[in-house]
N, CA, C and O of each residue as an XYZ file, in Angstrom:
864
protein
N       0.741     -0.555    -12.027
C       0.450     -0.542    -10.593
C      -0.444      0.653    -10.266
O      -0.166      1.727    -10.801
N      -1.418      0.578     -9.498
C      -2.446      1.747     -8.620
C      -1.386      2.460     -8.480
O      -0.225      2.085     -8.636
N      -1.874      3.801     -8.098
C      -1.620      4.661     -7.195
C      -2.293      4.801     -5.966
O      -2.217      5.764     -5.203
N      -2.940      3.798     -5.828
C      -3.761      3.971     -4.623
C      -3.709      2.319     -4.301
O      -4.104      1.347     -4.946
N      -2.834      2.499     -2.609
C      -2.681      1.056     -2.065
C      -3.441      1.122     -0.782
O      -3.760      2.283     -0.530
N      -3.779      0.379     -0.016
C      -4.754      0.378      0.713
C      -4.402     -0.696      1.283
O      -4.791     -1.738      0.755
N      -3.432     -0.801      2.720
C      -2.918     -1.768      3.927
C      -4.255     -2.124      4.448
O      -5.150     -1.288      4.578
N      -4.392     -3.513      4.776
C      -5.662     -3.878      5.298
C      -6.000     -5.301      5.815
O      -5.353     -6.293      5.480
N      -7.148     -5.326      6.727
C      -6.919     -6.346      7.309
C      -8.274     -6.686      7.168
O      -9.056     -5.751      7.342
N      -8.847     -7.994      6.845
C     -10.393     -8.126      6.501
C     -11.124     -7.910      7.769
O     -10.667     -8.098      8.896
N     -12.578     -7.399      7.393
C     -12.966     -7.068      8.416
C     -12.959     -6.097     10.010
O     -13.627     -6.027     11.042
N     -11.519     -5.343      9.278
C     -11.240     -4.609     10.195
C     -11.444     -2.765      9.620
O     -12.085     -2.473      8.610
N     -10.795     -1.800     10.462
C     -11.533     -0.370     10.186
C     -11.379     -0.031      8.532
O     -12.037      0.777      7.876
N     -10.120     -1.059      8.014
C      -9.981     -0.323      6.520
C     -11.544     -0.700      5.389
O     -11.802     -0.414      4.220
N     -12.247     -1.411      6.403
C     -13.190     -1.630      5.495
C     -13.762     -0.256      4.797
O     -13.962      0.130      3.646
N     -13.891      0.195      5.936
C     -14.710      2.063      6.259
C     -13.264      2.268      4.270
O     -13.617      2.325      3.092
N     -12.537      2.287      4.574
C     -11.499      2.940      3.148
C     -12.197      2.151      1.660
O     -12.624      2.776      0.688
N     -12.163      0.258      1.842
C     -12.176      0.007      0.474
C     -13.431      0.270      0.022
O     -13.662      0.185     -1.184
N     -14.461      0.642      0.965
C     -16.112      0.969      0.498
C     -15.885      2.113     -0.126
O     -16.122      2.097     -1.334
N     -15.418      3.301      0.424
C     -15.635      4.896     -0.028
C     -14.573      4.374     -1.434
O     -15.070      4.790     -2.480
N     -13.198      3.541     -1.684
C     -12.656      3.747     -2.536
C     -13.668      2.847     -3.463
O     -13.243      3.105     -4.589
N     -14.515      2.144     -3.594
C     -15.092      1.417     -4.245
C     -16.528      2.522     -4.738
O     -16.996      2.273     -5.849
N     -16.971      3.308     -4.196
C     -17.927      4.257     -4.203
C     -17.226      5.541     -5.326
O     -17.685      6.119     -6.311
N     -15.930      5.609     -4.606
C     -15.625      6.868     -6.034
C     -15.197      6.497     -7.301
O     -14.967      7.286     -8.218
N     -15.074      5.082     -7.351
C     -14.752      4.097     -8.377
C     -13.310      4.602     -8.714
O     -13.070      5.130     -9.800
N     -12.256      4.404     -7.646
C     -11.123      4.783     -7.727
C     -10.259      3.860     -7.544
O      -9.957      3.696     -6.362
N      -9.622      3.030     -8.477
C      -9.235      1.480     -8.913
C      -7.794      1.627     -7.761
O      -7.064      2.617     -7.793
N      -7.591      0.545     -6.859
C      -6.319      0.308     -5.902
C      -5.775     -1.041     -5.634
O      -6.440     -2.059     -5.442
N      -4.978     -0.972     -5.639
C      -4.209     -2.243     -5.264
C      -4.345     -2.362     -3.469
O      -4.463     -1.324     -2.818
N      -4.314     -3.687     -2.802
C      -5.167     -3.934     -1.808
C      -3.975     -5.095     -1.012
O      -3.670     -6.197     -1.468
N      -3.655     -4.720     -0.236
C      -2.766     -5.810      0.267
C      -3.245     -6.215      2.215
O      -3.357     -5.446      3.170
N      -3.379     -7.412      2.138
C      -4.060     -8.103      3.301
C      -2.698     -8.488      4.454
O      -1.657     -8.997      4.039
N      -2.856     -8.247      5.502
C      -1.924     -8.497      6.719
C      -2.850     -8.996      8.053
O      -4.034     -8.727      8.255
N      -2.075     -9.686      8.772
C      -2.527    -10.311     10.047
C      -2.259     -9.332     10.767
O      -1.749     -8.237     10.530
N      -2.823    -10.033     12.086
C      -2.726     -8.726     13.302
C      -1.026     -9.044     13.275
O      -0.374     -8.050     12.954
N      -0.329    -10.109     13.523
C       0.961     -9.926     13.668
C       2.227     -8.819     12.796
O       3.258     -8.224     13.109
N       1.612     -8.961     11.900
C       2.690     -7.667     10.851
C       2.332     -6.634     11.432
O       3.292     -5.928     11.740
N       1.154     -6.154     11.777
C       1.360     -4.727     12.218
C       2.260     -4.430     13.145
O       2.284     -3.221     13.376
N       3.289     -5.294     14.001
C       4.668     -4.096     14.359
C       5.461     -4.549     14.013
O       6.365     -4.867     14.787
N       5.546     -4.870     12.376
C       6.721     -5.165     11.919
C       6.959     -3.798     11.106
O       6.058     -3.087     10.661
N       8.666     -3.507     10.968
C       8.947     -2.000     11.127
C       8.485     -1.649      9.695
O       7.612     -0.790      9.570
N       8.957     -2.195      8.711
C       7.795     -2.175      7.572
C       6.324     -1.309      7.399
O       6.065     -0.355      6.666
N       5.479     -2.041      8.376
C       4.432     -1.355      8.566
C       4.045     -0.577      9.564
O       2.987      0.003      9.322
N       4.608     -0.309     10.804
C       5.282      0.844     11.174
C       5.349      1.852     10.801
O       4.469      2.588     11.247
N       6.154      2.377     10.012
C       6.757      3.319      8.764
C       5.267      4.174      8.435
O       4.964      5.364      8.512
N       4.646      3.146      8.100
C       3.281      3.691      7.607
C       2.315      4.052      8.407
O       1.626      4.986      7.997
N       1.943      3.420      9.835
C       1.323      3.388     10.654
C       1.624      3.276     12.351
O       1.343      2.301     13.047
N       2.240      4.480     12.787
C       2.645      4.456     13.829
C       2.424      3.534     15.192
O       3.236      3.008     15.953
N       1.275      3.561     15.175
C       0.334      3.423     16.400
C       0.323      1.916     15.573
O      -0.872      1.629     15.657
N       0.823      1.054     14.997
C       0.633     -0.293     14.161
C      -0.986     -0.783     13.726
O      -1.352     -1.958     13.742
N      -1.773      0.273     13.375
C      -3.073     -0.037     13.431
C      -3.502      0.152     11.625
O      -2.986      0.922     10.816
N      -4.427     -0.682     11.444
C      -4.945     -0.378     10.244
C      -5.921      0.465     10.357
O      -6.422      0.713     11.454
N      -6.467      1.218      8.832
C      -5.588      1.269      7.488
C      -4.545      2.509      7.547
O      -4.483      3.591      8.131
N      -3.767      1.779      6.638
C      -2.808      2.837      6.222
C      -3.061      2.513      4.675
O      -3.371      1.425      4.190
N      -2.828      3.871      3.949
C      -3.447      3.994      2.282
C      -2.206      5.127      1.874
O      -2.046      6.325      2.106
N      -1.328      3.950      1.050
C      -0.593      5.376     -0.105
C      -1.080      5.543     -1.073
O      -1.576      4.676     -1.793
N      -1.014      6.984     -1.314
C      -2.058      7.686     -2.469
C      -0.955      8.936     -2.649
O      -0.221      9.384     -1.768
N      -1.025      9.251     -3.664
C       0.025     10.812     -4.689
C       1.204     10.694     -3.572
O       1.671     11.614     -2.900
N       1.495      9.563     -3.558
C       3.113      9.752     -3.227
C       3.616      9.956     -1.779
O       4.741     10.340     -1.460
N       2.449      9.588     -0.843
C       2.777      9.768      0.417
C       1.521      8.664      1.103
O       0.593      8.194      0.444
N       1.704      8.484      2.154
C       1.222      7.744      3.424
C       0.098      7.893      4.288
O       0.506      8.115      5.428
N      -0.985      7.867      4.234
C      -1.826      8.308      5.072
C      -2.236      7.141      6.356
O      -2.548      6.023      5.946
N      -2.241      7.299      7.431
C      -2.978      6.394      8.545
C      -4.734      7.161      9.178
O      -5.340      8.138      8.739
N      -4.983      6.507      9.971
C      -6.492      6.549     11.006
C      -7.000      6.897      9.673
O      -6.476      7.514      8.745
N      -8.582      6.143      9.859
C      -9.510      5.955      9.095
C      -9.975      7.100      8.260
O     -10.022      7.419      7.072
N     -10.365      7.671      9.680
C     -11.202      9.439      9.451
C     -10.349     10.059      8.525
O     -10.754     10.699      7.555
N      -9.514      9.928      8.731
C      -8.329     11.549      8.052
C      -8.081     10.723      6.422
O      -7.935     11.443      5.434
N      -8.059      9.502      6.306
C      -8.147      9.165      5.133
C      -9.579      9.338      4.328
O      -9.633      9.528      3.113
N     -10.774      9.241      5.227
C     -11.853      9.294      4.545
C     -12.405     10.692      3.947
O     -13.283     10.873      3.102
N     -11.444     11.819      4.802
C     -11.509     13.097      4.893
C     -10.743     13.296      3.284
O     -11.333     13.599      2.247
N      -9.653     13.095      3.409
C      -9.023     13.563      2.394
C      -9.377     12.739      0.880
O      -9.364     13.292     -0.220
N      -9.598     11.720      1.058
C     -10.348     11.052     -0.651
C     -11.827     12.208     -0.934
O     -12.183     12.500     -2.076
N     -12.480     12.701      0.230
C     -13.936     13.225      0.218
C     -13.275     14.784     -0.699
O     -13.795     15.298     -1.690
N     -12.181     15.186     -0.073
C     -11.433     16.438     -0.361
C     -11.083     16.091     -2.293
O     -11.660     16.577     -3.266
N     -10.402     15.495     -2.261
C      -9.716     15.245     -3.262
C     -10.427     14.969     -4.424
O      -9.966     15.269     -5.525
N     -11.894     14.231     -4.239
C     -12.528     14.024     -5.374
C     -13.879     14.764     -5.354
O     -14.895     14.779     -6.049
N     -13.486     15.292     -4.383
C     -14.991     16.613     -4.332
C     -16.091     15.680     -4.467
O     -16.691     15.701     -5.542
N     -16.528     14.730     -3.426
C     -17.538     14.105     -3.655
C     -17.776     13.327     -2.316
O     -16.799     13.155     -1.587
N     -19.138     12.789     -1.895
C     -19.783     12.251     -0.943
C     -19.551     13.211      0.848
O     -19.549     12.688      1.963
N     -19.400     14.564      0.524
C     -19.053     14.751      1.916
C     -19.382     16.614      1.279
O     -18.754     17.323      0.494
N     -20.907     16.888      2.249
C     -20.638     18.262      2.197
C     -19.544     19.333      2.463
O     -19.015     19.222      3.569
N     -19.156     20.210      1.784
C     -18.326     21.196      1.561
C     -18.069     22.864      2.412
O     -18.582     23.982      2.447
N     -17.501     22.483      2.708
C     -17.017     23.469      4.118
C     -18.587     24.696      3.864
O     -18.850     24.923      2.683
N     -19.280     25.219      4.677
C     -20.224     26.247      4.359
C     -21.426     25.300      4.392
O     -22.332     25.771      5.080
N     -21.632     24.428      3.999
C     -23.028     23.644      3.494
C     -23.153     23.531      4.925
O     -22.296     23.398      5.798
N     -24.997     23.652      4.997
C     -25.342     23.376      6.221
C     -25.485     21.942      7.278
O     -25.797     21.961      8.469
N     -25.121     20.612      6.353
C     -24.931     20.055      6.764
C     -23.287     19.223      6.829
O     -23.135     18.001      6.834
N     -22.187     20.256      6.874
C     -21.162     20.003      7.019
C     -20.421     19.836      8.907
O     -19.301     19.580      9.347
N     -21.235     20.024      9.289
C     -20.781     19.960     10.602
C     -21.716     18.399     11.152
O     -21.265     17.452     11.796
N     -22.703     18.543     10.774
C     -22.935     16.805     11.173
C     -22.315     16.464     10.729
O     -21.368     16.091     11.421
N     -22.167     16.206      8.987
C     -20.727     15.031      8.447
C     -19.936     15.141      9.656
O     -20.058     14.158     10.387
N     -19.203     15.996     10.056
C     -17.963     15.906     10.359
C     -17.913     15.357     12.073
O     -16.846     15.190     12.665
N     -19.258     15.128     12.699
C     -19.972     14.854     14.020
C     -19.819     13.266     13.567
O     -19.049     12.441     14.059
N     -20.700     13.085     12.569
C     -21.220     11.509     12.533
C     -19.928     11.018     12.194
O     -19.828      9.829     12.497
N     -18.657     11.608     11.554
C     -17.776     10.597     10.709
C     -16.731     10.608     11.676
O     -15.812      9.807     11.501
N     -16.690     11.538     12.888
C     -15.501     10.961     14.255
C     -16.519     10.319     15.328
O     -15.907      9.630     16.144
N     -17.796     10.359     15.526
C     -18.213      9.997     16.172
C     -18.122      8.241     15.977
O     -18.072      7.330     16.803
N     -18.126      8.266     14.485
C     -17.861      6.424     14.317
C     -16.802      5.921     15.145
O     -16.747      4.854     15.758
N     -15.594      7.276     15.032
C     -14.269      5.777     15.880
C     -14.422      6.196     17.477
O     -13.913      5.461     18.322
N     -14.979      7.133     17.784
C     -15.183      7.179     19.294
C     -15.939      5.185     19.513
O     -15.411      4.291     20.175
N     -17.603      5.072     18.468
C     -18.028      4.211     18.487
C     -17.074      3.080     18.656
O     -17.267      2.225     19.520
N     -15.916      3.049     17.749
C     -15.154      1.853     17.310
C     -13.924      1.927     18.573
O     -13.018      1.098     18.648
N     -14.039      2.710     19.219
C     -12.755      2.393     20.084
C     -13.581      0.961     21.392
O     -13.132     -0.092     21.844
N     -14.498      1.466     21.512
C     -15.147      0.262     22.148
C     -15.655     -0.805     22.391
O     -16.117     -1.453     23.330
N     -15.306     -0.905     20.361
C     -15.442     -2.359     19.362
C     -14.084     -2.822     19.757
O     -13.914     -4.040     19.794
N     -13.225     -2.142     20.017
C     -12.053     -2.604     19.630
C     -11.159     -3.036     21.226
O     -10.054     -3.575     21.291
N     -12.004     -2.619     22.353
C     -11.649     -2.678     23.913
C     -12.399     -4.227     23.829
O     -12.084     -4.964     24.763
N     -13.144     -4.680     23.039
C     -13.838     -5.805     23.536
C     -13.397     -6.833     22.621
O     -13.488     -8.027     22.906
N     -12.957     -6.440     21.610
C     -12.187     -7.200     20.971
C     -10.789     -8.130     21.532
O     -10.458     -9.308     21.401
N     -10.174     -6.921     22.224
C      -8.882     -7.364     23.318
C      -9.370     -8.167     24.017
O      -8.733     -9.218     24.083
N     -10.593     -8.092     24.798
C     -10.895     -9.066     25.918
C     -11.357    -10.186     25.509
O     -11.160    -11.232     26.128
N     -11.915    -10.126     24.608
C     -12.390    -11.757     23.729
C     -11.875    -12.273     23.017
O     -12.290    -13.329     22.539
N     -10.648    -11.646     22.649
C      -9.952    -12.706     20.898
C      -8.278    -12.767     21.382
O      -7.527    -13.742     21.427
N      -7.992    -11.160     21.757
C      -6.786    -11.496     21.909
C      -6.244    -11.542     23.330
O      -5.044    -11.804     23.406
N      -6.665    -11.410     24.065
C      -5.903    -11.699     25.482
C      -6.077    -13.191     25.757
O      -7.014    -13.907     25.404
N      -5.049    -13.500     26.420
C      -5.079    -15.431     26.314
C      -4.082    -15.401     27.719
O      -3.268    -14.513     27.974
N      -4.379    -16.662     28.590
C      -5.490    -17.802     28.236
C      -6.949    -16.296     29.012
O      -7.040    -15.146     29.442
N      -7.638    -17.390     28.725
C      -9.179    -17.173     28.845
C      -9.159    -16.260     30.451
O      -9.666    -15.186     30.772
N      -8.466    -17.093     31.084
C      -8.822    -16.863     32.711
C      -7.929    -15.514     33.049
O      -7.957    -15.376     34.272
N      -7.132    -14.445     32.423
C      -6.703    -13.619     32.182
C      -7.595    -12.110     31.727
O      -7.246    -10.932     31.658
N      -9.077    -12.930     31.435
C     -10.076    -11.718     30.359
C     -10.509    -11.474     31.895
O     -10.492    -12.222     32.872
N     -11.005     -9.787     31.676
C     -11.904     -9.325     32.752
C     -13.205     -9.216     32.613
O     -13.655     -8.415     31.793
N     -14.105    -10.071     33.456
C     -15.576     -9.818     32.695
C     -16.040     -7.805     33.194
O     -16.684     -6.973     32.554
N     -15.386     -7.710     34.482
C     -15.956     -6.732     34.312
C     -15.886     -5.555     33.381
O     -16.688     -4.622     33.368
N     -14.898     -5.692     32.647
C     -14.285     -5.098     31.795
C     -14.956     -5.052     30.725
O     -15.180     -3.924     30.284
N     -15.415     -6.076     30.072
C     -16.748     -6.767     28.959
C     -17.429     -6.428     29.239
O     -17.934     -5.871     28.264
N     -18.287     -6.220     30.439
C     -19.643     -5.491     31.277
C     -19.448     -4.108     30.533
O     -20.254     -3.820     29.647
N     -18.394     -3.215     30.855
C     -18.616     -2.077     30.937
C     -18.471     -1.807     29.948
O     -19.316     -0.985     29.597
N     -17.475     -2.183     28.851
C     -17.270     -1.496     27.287
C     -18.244     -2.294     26.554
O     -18.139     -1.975     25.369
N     -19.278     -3.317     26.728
C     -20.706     -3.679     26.094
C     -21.423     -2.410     26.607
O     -21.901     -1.582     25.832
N     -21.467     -2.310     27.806
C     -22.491     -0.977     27.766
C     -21.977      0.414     27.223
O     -22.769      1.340     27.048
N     -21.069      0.495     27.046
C     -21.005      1.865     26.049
C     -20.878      1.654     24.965
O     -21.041      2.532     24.118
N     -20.617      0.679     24.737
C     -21.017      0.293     22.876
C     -22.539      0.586     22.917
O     -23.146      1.482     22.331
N     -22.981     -0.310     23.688
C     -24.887     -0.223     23.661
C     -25.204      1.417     23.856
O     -26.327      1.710     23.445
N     -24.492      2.458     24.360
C     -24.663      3.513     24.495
C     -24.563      4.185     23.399
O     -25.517      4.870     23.030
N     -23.526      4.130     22.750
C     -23.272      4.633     21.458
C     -24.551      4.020     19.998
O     -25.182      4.605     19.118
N     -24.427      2.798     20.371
C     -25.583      1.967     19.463
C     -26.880      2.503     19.013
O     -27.443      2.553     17.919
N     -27.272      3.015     20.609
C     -28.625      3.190     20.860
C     -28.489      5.088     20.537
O     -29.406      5.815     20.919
N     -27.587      5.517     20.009
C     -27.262      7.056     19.334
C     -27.199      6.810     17.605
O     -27.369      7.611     16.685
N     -27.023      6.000     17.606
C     -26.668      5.940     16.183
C     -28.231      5.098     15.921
O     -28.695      5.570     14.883
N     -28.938      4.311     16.346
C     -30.295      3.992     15.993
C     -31.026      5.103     15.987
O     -31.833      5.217     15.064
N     -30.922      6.284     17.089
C     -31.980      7.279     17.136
C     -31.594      7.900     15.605
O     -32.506      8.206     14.836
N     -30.074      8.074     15.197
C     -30.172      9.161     14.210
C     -30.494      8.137     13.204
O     -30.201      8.603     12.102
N     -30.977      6.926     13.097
C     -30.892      6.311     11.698
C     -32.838      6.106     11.853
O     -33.348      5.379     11.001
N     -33.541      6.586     12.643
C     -34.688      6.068     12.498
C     -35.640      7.107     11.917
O     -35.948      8.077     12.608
N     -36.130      6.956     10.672
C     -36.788      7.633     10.108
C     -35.658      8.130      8.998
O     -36.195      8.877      8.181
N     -34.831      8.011      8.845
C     -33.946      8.398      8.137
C     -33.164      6.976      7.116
O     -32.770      5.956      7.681
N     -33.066      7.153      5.717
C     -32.207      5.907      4.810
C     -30.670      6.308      4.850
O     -29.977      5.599      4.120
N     -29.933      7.387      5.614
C     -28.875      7.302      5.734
C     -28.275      8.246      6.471
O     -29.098      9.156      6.574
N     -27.023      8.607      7.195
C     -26.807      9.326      7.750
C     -26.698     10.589      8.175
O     -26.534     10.963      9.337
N     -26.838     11.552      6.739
C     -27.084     12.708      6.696
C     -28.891     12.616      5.694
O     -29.440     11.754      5.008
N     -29.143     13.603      6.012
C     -30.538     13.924      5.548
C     -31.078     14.116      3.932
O     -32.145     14.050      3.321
N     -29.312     14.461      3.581
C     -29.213     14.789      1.699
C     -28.771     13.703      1.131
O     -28.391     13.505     -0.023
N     -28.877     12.817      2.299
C     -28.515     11.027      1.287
C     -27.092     10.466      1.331
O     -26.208     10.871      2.087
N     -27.000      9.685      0.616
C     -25.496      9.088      0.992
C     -24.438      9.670      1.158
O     -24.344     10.830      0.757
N     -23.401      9.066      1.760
C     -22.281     10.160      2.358
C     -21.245      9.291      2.782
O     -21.400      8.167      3.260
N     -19.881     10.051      2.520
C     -18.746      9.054      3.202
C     -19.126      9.044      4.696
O     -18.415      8.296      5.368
N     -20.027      9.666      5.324
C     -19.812      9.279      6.725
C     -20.808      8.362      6.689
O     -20.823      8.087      7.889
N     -21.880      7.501      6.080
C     -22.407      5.875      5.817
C     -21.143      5.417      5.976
O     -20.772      5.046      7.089
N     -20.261      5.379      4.821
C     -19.288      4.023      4.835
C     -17.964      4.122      6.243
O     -16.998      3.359      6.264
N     -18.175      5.041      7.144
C     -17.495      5.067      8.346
C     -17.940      4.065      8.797
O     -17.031      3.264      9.017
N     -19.342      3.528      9.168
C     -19.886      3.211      9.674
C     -20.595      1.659      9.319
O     -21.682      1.205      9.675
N     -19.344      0.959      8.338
C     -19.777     -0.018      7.904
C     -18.620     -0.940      8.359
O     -18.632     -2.060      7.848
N     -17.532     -0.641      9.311
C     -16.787     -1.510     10.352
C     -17.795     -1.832     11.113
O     -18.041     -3.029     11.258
N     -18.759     -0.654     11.895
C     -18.739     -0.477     13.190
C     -20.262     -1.564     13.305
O     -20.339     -2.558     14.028
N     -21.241     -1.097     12.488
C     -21.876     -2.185     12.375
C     -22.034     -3.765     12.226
O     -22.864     -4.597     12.593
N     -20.996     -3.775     11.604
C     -21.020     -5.620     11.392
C     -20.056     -6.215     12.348
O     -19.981     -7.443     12.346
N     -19.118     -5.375     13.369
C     -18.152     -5.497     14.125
C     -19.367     -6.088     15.540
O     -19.741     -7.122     16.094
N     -19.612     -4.361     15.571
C     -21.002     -4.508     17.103
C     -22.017     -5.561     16.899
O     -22.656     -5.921     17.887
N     -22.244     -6.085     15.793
C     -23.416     -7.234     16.152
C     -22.751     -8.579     17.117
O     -23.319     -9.217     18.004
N     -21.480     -8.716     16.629
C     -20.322     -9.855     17.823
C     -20.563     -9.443     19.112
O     -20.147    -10.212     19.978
N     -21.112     -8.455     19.476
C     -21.573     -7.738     20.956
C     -22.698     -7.398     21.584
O     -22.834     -7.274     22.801
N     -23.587     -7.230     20.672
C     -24.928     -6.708     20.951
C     -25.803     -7.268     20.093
O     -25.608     -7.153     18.883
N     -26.736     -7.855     20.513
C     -28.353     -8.173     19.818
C     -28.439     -7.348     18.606
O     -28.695     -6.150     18.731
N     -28.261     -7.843     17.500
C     -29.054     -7.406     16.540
C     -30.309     -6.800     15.974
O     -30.639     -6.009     15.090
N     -30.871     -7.582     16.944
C     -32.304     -7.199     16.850
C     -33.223     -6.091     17.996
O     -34.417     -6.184     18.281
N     -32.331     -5.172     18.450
C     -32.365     -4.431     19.651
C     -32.405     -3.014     18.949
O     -32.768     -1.955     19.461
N     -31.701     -3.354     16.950
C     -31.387     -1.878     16.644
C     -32.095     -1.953     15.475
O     -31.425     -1.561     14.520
N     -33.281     -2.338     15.176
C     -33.935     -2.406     13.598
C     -33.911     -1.090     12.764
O     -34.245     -1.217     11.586
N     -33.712     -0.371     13.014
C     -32.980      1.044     12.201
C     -31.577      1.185     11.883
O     -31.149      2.025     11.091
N     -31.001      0.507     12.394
C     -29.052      0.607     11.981
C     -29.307     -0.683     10.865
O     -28.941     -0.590      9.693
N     -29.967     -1.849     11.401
C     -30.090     -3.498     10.950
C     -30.462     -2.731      9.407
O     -29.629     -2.846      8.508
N     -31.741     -1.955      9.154
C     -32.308     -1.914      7.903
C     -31.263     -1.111      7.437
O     -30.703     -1.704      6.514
N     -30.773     -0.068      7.655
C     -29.765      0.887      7.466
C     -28.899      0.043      6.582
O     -28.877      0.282      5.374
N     -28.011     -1.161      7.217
C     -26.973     -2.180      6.475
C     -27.577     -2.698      5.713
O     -27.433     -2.235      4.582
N     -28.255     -3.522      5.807
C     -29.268     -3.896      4.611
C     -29.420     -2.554      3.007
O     -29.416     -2.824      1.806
N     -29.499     -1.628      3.468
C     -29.580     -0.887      2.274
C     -28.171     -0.720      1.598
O     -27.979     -0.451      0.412
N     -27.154     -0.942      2.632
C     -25.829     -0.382      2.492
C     -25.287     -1.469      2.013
O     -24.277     -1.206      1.359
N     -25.560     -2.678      2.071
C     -25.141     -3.735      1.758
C     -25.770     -3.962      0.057
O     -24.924     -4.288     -0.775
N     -27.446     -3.762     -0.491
C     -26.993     -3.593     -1.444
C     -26.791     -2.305     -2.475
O     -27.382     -2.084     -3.532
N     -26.028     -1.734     -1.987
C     -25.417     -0.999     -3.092
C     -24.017     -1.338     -3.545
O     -23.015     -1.187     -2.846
N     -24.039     -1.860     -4.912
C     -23.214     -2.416     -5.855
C     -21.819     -2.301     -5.260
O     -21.097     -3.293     -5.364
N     -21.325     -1.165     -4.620
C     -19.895     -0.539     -4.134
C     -19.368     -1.321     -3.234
O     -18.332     -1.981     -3.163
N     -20.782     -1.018     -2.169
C     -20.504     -1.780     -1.012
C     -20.095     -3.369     -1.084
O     -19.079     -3.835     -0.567
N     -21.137     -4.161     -1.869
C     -21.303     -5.344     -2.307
C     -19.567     -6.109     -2.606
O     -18.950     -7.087     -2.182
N     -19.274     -4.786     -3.746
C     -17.830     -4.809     -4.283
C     -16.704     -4.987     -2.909
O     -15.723     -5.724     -2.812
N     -17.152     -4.230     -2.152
C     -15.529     -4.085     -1.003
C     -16.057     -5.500     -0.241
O     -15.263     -6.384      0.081
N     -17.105     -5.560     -0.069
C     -17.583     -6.887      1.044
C     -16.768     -8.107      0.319
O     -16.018     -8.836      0.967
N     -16.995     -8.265     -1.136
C     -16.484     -9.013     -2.067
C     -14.901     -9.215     -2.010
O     -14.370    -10.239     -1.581
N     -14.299     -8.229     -2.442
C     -13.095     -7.765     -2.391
C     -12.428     -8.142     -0.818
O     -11.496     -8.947     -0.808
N     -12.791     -7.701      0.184
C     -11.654     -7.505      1.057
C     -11.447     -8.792      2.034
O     -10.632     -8.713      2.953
N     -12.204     -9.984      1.814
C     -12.440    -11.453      2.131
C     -12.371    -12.250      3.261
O     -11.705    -13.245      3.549
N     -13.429    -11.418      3.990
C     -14.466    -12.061      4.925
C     -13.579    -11.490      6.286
O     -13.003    -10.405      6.195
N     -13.530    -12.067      7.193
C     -13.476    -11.169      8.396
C     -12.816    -11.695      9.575
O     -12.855    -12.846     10.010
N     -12.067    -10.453     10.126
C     -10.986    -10.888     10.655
C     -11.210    -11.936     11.597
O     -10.480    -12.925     11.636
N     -12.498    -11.715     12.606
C     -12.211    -13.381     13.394
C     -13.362    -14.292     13.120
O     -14.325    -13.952     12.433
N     -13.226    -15.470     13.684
C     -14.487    -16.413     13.605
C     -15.363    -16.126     14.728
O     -15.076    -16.102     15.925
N     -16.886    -15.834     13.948
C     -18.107    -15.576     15.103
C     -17.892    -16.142     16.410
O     -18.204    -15.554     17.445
N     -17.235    -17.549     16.356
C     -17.462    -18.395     17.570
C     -16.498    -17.634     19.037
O     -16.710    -17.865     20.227
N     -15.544    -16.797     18.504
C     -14.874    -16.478     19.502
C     -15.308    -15.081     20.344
O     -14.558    -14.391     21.034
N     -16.440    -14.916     20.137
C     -17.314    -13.814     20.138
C     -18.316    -14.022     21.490
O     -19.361    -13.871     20.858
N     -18.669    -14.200     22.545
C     -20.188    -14.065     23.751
C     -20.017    -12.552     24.244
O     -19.071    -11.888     24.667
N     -21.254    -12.339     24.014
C     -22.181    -11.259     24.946
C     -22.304    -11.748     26.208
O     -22.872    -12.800     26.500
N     -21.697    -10.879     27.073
C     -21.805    -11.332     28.831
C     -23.031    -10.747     28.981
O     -23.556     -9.809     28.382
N     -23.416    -11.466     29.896
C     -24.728    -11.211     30.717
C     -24.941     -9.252     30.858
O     -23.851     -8.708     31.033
N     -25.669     -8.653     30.822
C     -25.880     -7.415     31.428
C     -25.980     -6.935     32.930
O     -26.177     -5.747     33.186
């Protein structure tokens, strides 16, 4: 058995985990759950707030994305400048700035997939967390333009933060509005690792169709 398990739900934030664990080539056992198990006390235990991922690794429990991506970066001394380096304070900008991004993936998610029936969703509600996604979007295009990845010295666990948030936000926003994030995935997509977790973690949590962009 791994020592490294990795709670997860396809297509959801643990993606941001099985990429970086697929990048340090750090072999884990991978177990898939619906939105419903997450408040079963089971997974609980592991994840307070019932949210994925939760990842046991040397004998203890880790939850939220960041603090897991933090500590694999720690642990294997790799993909994440080192306290002093001058670009250690962007890492550490771009790789919380992703779930600020993702909390607003995840407000629009509620209003389109899981709140039911239909006539219960608030459009204005969709109005407003599309436009701060598009706010955030249009921050993360400026830093990706002219640039092949998020920090300036090349790949980095704070890329694979940022590989929920992208394929999540296109269910919300024009694709074609951000041709610097678009080429960005495209590069990220093929590298072998990435390829591997896309492979691996099997396909995504909802169907496109339950997905419209409200009017602006």
């Amino acid at each position: 058995m791994s020592a490294i398990h990795l709670h997860h739900i396809p297509g959801a934030r643990s993606f941001r985990v099985a990429w970086l664990l697929e990048e340090l080539g750090l072999p884990y056992e991978l177990t898939e759950y619906q939105l419903g198990d997450l408040r079963r006390p089971d997974f609980l235990s592991r994840s307070p707030a019932g949210k994925i991922p939760a990842l046991d690794i040397d004998g203890t429990t880790v939850f939220e994305s960041g603090a897991i991506v933090e500590l694999l970066t720690e642990r294997e001394g790799r993909l994440a400048p080192k306290p002093g380096d001058g670009e250690r304070a962007s890492f550490l900008e771009w790789l919380h700035f992703a779930e600020t991004q993702a909390a607003f993936i995840q407000n629009l998610n509620i209003q389109h997939v899981v709140i039911r029936p239909e006539s219960a969703r608030s459009i204005v509600t969709m109005k407003i967390e599309t436009k701060r996604l598009a706010f955030t979007a249009r921050a993360l295009e400026t830093r990706l333009t002219g640039r092949e990845h998020i920090l300036d010295s090349g790949f980095s666990a704070a890329d694979c933060m940022f590989g929920f948030n992208v394929r999540a936000m296109t269910h919300f926003l024009p694709a074609a509005d951000y041709p610097a994030i678009m080429a960005w995935w495209d590069r990220m997509r093929a590298r072998p690792a990435c390829a591997r977790a896309l492979d691996r973690e099997g396909g995504d949590l909802f169907d496109k169709d339950f997905y419209e962009i409200p009017d602006a």
